[in-house]
N, C-alpha and C positions, 0 to 999 in steps of 0.2 A: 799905315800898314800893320798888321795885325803880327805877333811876334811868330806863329806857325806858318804863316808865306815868306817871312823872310829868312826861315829856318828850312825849307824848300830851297831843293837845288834844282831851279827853273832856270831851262837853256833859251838865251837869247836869240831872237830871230837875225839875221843876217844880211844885207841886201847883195846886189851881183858883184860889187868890184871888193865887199868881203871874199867871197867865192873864188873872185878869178885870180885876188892876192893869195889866200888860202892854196889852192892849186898847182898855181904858176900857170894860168891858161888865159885866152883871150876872151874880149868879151863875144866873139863869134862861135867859139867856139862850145861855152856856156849855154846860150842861146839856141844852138843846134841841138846841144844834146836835151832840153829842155822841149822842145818842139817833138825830138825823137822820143819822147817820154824817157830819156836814159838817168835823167839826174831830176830825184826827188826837190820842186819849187812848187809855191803859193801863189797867186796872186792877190793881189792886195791892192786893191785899184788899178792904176798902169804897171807897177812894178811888181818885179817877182821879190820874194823871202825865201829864205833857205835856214833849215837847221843843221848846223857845221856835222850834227853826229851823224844827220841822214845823208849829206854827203859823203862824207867818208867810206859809210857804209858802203855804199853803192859804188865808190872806185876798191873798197876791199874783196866784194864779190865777184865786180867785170874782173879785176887780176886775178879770181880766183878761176871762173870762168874760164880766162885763156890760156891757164897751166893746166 
């Protein structure tokens, strides 16, 4: 690896039971809001990836949304 990619703050991909520990949520319930387009995921073959910042984001707005 080249010494300017390791000098790169590149965010790790995620998979769902990071997400539903991240959370505190189930894996149904991940799943739903993924299908509802609510929560920013990837697929990558069978399985989804998630970036923890897109996550976040996206429970920072819906709260921001319902206030």
């Amino acid at each position: 690896m080249s010494k300017a990619y390791k000098e790169m703050k590149v965010e790790k991909w995620v998979g769902i039971e990071d997400v539903m520990e991240h959370l505190g949520l189930s894996r149904w319930t991940i799943l739903t809001w993924i299908k509802e387009g609510k929560l920013p995921a990837y697929r990558v073959g069978k399985k989804y990836v998630f970036k923890l910042s897109e996550v976040d984001e996206y429970i920072r707005t819906d709260i921001d949304k319902k206030n």
